[in-house]
Residue frames relative to the residue before (quaternion, step in Angstrom):
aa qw qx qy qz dx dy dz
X 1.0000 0.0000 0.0000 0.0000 0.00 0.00 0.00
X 0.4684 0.6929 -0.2794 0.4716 3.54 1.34 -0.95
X 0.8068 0.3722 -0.1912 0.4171 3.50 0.31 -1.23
X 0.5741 0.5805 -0.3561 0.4546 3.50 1.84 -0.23
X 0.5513 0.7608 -0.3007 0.1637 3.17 1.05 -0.91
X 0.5667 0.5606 -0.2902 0.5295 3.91 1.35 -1.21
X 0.5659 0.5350 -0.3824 0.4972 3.96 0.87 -0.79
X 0.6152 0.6507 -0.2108 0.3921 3.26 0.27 -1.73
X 0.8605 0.2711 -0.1620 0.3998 3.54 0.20 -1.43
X 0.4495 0.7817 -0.2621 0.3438 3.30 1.86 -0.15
X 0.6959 0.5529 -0.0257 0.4576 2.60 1.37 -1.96
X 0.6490 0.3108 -0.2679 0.6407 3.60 1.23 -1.05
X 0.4993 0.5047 -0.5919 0.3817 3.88 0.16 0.29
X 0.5964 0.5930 -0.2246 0.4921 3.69 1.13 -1.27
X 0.7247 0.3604 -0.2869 0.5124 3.37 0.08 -1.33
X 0.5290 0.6184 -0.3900 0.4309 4.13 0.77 -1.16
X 0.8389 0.3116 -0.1960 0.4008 3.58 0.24 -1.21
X 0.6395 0.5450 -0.3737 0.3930 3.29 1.16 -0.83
X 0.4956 0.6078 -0.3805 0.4900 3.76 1.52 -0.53
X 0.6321 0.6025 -0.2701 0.4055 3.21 0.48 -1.27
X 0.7300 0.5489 -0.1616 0.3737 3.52 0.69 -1.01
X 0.4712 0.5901 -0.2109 0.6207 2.96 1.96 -1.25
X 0.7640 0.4263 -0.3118 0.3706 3.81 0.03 -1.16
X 0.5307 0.5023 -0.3518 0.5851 3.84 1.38 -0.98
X 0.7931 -0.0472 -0.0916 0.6003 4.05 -0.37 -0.78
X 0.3401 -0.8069 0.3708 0.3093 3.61 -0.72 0.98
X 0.4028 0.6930 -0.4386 0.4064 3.63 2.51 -1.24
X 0.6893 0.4877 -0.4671 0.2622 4.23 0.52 -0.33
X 0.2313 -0.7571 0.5285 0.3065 3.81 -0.54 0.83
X 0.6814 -0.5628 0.3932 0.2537 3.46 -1.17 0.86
X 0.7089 0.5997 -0.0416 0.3690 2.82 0.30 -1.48
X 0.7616 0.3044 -0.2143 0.5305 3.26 0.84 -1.25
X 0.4641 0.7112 -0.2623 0.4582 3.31 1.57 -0.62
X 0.6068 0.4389 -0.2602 0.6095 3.94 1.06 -0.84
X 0.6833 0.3090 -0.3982 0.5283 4.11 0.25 -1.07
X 0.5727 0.6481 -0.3934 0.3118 4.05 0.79 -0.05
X 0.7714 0.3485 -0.0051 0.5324 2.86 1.26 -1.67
X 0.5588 0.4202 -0.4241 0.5756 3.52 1.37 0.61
X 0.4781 0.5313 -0.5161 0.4720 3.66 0.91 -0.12
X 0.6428 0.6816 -0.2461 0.2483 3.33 0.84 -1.50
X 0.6258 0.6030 0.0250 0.4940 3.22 1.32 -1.31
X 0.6888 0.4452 -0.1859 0.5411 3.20 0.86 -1.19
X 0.8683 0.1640 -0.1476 0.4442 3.91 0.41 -1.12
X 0.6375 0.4899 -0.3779 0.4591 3.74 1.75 -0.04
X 0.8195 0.2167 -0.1156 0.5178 3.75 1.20 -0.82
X 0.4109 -0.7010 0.4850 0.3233 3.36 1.43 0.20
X 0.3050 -0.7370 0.5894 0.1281 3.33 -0.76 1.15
X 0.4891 -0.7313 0.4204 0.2220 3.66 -0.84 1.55
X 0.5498 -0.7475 0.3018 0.2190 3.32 -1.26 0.89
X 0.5269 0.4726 -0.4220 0.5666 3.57 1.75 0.19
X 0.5668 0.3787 -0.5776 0.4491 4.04 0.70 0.03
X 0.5291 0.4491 -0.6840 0.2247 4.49 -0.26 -0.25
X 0.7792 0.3781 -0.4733 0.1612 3.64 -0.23 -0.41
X 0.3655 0.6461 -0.4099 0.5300 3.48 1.79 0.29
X 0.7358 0.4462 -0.3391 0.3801 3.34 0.32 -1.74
X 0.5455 0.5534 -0.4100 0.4777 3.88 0.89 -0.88
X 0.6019 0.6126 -0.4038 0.3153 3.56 0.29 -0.73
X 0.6181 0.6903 -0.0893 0.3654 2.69 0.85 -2.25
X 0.8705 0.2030 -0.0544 0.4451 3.44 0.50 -1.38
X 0.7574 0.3428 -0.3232 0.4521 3.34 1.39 0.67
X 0.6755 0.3447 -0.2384 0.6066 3.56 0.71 -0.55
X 0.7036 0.5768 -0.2036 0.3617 3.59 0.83 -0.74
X 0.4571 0.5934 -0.2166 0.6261 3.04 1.91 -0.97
X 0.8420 0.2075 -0.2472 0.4322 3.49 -0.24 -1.12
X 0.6459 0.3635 -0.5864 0.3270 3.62 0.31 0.52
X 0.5002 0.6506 -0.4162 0.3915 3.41 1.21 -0.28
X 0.6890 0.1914 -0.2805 0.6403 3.93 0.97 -0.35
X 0.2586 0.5580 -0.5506 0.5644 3.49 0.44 1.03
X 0.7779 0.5376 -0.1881 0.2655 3.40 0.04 -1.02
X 0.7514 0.5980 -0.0709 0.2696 2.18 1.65 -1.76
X 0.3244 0.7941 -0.3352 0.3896 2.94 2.23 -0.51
X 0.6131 0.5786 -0.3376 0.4188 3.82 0.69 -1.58
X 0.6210 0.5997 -0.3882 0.3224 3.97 0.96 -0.15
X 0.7209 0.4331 -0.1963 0.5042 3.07 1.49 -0.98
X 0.0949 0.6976 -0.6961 -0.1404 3.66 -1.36 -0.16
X 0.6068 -0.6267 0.4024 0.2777 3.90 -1.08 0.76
X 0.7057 0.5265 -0.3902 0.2692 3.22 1.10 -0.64
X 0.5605 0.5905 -0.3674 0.4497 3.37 1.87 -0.75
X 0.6546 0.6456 -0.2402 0.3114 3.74 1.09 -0.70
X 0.4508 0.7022 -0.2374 0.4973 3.25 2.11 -1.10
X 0.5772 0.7029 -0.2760 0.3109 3.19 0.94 -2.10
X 0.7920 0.4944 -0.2723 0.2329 3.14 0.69 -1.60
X 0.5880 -0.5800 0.3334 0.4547 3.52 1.29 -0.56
X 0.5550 -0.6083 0.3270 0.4637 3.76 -0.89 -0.08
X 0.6600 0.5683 -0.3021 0.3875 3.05 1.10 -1.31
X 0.6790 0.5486 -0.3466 0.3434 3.49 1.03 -1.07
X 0.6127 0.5994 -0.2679 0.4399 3.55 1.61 -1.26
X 0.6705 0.4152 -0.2770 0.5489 3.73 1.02 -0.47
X 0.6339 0.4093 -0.4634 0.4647 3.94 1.00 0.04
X 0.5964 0.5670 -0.3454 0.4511 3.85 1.29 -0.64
X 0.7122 0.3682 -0.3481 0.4858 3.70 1.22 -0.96
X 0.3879 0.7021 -0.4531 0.3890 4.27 1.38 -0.19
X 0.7189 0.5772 -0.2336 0.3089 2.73 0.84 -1.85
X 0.7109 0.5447 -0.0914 0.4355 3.21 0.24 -2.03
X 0.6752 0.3761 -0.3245 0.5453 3.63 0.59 -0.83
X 0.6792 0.4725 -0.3935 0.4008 3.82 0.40 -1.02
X 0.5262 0.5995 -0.4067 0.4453 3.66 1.01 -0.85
X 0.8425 0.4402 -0.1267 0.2836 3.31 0.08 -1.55
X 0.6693 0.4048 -0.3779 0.4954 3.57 1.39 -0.44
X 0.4881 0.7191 -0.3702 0.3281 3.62 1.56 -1.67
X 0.6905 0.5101 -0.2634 0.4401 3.68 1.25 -1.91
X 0.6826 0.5493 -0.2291 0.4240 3.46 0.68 -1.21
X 0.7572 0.1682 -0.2682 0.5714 3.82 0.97 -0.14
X 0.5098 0.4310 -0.5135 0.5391 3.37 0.62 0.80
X 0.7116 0.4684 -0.4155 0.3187 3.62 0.65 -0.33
X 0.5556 0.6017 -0.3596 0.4472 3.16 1.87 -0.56
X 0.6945 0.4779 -0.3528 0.4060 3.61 0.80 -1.19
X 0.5134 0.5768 -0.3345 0.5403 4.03 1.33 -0.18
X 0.4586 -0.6744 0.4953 0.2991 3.76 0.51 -0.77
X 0.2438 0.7239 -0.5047 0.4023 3.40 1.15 0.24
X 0.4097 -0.6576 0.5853 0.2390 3.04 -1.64 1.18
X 0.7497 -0.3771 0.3411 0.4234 3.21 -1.43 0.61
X 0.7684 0.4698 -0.1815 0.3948 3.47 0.01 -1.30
X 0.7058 0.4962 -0.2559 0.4361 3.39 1.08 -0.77
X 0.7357 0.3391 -0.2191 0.5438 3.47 1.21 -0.52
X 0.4682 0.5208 -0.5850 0.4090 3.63 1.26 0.34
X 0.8727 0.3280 -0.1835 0.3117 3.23 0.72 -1.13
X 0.4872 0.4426 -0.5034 0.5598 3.52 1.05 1.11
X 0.5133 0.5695 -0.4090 0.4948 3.76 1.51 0.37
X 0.7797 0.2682 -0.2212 0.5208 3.28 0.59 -1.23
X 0.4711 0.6852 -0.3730 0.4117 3.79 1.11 0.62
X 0.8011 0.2678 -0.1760 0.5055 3.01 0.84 -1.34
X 0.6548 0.6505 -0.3429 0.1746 3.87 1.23 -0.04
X 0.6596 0.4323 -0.0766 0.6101 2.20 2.44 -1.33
X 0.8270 -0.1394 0.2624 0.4773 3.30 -0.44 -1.16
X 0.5828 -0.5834 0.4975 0.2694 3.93 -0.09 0.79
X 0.8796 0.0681 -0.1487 0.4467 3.84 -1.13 -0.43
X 0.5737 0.5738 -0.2957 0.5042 3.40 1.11 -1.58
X 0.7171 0.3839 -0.3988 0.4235 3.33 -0.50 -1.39
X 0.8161 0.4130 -0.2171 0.3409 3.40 0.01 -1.13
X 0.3583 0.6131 -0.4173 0.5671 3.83 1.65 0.40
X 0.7310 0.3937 -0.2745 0.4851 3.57 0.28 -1.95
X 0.6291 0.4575 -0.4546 0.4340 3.77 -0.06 -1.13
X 0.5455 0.4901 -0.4666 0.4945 4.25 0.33 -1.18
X 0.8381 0.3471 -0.3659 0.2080 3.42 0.05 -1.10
X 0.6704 0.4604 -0.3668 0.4518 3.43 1.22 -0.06
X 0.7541 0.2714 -0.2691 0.5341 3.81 1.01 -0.48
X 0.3706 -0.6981 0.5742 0.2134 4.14 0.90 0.68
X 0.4063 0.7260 -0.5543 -0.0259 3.73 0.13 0.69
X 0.8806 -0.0915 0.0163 0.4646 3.02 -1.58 -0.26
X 0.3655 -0.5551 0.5525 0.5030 4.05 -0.84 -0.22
X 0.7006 0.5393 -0.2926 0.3643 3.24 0.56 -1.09
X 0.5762 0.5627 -0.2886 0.5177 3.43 0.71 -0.22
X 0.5751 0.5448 -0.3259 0.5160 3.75 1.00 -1.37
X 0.8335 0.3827 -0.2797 0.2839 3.23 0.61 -1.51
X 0.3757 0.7470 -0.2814 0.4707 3.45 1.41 -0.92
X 0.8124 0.3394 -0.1334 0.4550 3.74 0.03 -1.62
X 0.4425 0.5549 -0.4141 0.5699 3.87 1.38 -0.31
X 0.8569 0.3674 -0.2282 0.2806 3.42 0.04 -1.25
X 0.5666 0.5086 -0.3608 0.5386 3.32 1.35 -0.61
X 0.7265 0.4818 -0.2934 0.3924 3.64 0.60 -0.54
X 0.6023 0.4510 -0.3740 0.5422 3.74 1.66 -0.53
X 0.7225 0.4223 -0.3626 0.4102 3.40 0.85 -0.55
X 0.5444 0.4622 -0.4238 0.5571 3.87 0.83 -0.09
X 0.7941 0.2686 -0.3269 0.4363 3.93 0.15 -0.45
X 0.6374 0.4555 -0.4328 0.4460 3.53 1.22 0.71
X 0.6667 0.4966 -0.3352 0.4434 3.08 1.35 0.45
X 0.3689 0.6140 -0.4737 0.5123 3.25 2.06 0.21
X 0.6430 0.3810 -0.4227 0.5126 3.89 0.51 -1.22
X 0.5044 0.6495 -0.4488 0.3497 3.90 -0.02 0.13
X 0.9217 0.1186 0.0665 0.3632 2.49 -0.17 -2.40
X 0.4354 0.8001 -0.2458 0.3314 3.67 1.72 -0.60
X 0.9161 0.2735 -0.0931 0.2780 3.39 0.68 -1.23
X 0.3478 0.5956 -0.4617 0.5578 3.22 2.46 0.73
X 0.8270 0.3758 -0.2443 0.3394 3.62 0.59 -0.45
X 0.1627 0.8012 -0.4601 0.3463 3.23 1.54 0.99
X 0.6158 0.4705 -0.0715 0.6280 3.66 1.10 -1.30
X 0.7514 0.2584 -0.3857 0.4690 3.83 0.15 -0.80
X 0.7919 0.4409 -0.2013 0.3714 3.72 0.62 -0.40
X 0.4479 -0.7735 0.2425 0.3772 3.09 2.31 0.66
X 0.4608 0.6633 -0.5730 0.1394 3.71 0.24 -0.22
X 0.2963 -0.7182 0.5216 0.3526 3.25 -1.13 -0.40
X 0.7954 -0.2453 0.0039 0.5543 3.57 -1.36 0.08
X 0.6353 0.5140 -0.2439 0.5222 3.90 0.91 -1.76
X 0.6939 0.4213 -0.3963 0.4288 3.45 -0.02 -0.68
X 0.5781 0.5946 -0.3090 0.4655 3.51 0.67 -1.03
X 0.8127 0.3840 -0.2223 0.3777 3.22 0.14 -1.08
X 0.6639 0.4620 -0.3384 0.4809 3.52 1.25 -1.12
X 0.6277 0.4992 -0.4251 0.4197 3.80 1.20 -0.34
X 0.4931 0.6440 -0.3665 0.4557 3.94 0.97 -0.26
X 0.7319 0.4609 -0.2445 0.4383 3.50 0.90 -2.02
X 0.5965 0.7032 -0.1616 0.3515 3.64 1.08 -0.97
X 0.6640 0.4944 0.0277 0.5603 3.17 1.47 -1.77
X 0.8892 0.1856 -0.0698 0.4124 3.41 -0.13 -1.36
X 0.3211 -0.9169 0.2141 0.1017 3.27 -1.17 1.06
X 0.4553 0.5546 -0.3830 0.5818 3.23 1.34 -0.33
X 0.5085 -0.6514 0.4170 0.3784 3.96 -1.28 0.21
X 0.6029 0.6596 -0.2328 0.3836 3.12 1.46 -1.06
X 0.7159 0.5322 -0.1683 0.4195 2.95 1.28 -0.62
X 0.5249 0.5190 -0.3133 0.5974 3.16 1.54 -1.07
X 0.6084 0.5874 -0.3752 0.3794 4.22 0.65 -0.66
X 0.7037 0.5674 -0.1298 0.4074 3.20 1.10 -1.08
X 0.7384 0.3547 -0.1359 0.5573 3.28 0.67 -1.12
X 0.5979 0.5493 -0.3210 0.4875 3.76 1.09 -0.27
X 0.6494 0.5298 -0.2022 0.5066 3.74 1.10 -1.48
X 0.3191 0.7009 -0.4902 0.4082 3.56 1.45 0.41
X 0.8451 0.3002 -0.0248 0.4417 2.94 0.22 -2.02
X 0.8269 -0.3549 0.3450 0.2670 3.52 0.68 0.50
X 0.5534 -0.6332 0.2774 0.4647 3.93 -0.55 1.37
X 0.4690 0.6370 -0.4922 0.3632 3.95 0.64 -0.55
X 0.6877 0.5287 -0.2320 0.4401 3.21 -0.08 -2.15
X 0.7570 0.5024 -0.2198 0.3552 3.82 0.43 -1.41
X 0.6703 0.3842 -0.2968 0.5612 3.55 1.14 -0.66
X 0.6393 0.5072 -0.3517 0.4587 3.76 0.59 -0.78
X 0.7386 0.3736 -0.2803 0.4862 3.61 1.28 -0.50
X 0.5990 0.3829 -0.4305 0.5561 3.71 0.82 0.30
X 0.5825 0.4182 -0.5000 0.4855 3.83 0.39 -0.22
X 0.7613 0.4845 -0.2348 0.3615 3.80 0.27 -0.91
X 0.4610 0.5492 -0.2748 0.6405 3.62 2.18 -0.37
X 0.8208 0.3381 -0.1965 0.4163 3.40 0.17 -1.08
X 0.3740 0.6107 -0.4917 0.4954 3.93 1.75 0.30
X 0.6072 0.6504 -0.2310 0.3935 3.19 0.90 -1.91
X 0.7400 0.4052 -0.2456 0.4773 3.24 0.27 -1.56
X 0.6138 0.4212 -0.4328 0.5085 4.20 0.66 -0.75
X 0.5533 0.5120 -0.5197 0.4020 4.13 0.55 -0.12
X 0.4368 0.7032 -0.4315 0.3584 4.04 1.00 -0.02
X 0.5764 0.6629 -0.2736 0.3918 2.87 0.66 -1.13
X 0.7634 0.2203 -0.0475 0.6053 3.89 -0.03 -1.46
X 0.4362 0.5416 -0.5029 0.5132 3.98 0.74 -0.24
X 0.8787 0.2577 -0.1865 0.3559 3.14 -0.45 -1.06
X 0.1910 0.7509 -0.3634 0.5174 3.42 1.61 -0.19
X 0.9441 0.0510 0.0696 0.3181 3.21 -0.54 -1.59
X 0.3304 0.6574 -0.3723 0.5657 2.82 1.92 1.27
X 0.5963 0.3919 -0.1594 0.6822 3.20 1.35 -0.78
X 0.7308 0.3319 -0.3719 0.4664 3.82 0.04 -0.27
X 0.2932 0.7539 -0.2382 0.5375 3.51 1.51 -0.14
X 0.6844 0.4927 -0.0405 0.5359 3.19 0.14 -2.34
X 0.6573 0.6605 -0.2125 0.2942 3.63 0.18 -1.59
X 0.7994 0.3726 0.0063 0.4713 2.94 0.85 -1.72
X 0.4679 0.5649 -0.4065 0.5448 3.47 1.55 -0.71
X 0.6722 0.5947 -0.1865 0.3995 3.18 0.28 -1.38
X 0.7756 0.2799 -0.2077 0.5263 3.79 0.35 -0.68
X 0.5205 0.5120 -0.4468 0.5170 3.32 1.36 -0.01
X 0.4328 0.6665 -0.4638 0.3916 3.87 0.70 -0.47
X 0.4189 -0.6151 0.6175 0.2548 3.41 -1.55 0.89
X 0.7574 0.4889 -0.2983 0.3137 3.65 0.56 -0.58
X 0.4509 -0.7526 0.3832 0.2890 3.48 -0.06 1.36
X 0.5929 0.6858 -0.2150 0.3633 3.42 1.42 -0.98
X 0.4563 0.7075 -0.3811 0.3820 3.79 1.77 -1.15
X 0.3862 -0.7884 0.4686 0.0988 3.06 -1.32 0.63
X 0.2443 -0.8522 0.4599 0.0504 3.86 -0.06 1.34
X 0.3429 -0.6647 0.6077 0.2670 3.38 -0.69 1.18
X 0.6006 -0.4926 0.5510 0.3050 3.42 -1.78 -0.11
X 0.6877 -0.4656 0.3798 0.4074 3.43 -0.85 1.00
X 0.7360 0.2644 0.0909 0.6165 3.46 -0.01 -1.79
X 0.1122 -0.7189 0.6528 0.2107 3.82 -1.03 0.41
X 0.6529 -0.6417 0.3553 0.1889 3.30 -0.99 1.18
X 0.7393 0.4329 -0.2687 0.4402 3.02 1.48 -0.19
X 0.3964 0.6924 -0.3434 0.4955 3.06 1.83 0.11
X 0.7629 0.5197 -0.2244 0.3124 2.95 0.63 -1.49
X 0.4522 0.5985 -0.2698 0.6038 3.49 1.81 -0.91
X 0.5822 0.4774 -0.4178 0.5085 3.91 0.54 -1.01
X 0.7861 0.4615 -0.2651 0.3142 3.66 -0.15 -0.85
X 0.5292 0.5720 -0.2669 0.5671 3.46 1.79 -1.04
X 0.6033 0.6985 -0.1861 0.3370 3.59 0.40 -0.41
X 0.7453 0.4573 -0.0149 0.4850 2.58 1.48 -1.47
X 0.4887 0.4194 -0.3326 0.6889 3.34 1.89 -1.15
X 0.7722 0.3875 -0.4703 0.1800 3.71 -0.10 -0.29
X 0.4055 0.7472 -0.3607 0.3836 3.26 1.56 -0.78
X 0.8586 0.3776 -0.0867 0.3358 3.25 0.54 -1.94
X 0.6497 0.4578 -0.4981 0.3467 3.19 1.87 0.71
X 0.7100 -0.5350 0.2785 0.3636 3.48 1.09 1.17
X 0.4643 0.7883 -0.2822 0.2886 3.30 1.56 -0.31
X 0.4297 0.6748 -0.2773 0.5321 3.86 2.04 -0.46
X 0.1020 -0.6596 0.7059 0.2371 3.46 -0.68 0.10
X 0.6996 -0.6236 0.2436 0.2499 3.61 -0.91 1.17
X 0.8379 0.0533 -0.2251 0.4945 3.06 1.04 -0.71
X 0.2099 0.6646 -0.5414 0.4703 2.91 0.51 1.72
X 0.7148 0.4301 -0.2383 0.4974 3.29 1.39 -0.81
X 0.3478 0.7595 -0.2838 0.4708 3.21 1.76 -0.33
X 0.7176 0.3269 -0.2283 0.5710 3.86 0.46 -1.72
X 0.6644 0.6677 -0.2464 0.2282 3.85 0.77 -0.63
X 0.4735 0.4577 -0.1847 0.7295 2.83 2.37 -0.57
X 0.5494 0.4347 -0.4789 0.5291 3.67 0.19 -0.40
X 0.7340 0.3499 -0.3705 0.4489 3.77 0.30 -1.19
X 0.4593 0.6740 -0.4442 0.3708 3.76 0.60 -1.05
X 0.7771 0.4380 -0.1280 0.4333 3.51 0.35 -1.91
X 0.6254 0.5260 -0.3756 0.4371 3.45 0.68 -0.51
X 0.5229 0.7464 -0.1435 0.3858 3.09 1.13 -1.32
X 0.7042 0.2664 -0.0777 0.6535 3.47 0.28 -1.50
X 0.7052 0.5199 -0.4228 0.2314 3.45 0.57 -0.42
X 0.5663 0.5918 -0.1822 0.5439 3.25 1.89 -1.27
X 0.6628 0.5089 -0.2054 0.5094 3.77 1.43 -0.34
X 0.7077 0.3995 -0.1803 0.5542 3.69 1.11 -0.42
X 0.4875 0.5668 -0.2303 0.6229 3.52 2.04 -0.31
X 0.6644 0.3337 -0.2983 0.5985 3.71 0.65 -1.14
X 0.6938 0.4156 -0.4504 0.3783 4.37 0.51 -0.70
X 0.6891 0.5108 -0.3326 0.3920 3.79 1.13 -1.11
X 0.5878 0.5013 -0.4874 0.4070 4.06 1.55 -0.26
X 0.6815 0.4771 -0.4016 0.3830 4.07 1.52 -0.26
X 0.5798 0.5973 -0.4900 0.2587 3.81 1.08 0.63
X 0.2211 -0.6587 0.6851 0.2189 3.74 -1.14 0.63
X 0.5390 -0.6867 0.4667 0.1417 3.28 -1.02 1.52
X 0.6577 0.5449 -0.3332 0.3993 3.39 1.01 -0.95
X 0.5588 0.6702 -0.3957 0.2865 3.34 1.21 -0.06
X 0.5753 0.6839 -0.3155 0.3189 2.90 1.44 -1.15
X 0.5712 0.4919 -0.3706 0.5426 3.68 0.94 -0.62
X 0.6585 0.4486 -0.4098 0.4440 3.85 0.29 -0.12
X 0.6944 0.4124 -0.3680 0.4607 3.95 0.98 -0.68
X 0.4305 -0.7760 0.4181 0.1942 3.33 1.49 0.12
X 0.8838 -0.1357 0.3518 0.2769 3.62 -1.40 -0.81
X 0.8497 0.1713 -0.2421 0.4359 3.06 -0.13 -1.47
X 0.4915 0.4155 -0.6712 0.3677 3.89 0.03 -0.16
X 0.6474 0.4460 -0.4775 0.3924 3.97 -0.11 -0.20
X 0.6450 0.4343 -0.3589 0.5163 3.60 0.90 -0.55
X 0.6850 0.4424 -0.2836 0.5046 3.83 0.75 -0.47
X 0.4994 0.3216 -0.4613 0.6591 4.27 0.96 0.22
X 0.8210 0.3187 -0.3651 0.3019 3.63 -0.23 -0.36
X 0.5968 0.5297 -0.3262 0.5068 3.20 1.23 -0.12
X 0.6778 0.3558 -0.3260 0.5547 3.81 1.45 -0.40
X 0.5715 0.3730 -0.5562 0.4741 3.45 0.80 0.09
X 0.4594 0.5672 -0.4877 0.4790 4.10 0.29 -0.42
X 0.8714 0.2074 -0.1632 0.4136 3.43 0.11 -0.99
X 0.5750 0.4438 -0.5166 0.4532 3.45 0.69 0.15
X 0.7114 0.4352 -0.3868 0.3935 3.74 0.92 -0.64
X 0.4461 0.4755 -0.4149 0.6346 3.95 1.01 -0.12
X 0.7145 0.4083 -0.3937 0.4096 3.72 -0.54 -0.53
X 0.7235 0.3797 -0.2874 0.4997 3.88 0.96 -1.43
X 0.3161 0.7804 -0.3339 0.4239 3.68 1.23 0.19
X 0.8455 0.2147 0.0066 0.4889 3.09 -0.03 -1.70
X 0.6777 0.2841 -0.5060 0.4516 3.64 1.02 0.04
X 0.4930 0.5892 -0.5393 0.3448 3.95 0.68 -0.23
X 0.6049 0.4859 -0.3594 0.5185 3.67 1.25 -0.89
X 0.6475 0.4522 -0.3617 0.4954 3.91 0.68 -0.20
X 0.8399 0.3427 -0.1162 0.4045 3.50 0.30 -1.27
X 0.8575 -0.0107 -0.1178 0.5007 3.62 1.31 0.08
X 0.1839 -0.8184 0.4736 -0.2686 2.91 1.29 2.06
């Protein structure tokens, strides 16, 4: 543990300042700010050779408790609320994203890994989603870092381009909002672009985010049962076989039944997000110190054409069911 420690303190120096930064201008997202400032590090000061067995830490065991946490956001009863019809246009949604992305990434040439995780980004939840999924298929860094960016830069153009076309596309305040929660991925973002139209729009768009965000769970699930099966298909007795269910998933889902028995005193859940964030932050810092930039010219183009083409289509898709489900 001793030998993990110099990594460790790296990572929360990174994640420490990159918060910090976030609290001075708030429009900066943290998170993405840490996979920034660990790129930084990694190709401007060279990350030292007694901090990798920390940084490994950082981006695996650390990671998954940090979406662990994340569970403490959700509780079923606020999800129920939403209705049946609405719960079957949020699970349309999310699933159409995620396969629509995944066979367009094949017909583009995209590696496998690279288009799972700009799939299970843009359906669910932006930075997160795309942490938990790393933690079950370990891909590339470069990739991690890639699929972050294509996914901050598509959900910063929702807070842009989303809330002039509230009015051309008729909705009203609820509709508005439940099309935002549906659509946009990061939360912060979905807060922003929603708090346009006014406290409605905002609540209808964090219940419908935080459905989204309970669709992790069994996503990533069957990413790993997926995995499983790749994996036992392998000729080499020697391949390695995730677990059906990752264990940290399964903790993700506990959370949630516990959250939603009210048992938390609020601002208790408060310091828990502060940890949460640090967390993922000290984890997306330790993944952004394993990218070589020079790759990026080798993934080339089309993964940018394939995030903009799933955010297009996740936001046309949350459209037409908000026009079904809250007509």
């Amino acid at each position: 543990m001793t030998r993990a420690l110099p990594g460790l303190a790296l990572a929360g120096a990174g994640a420490a300042v990159s918060i910090a930064a976030h609290w001075a201008h708030h429009a900066l997202p943290p998170l993405v700010l840490c996979v920034g400032l660990g790129i930084v590090v990694a190709n401007v000061f060279h990350t030292p050779a007694a901090a990798v067995p920390g940084i490994r830490v950082a981006a695996g065991p650390v990671l998954r408790i940090g979406v662990v946490l994340l569970g403490l956001d959700l509780i079923f009863p606020d999800i129920l609320a939403l209705g049946l019809k609405a719960l079957l246009v949020v699970v349309a949604v999310v699933a159409i994203t995620f396969f629509v992305t995944r066979w367009a990434g094949r017909r583009l040439g995209i590696s496998d890994d690279l288009s799972l995780l700009v799939a299970t980004g843009f359906s669910i939840c932006g930075v997160s989603a795309i942490a938990a999924a790393d933690g079950v298929i370990e891909a590339d860094e470069d990739e991690v870092a890639f699929a972050v960016a294509l996914v901050t830069l598509c959900g910063t153009l929702a807070i842009v381009v989303l809330p002039p076309m509230q009015h051309v596309l008729g909705l009203d305040d609820e509709q508005f909002g439940a099309w935002v929660g549906a659509s946009v991925h990061d939360v912060a973002q979905v807060v922003a672009t929603s708090s346009t139209a006014g406290a409605v729009a905002l609540a209808t768009a964090i219940v419908v985010k935080l459905t989204r965000v309970m669709l992790l769970a069994p996503l990533v699930a069957g990413i790993a049962l997926e995995r499983g099966r790749s994996a036992r298909d392998a000729d080499s007795p020697d391949t390695k076989r995730p677990p059906l269910v990752p264990p940290f998933i399964v903790a993700f889902v506990a959370m949630i039944a516990i959250a939603s028995l009210g048992v938390i005193p609020d601002e208790v859940l408060d310091r828990i997000d502060d940890v949460r964030t640090f967390l993922l932050g000290m984890a997306l810092f330790a993944l952004g110190t394993r990218v070589n930039v020079g790759r990026f010219r080798e993934i080339g183009a089309r993964p940018l054409l394939l995030g903009l083409g799933s955010w297009i289509l996740i936001a046309a898709v949350s459209y037409a069911g908000v026009l079904i489900a809250w007509a």
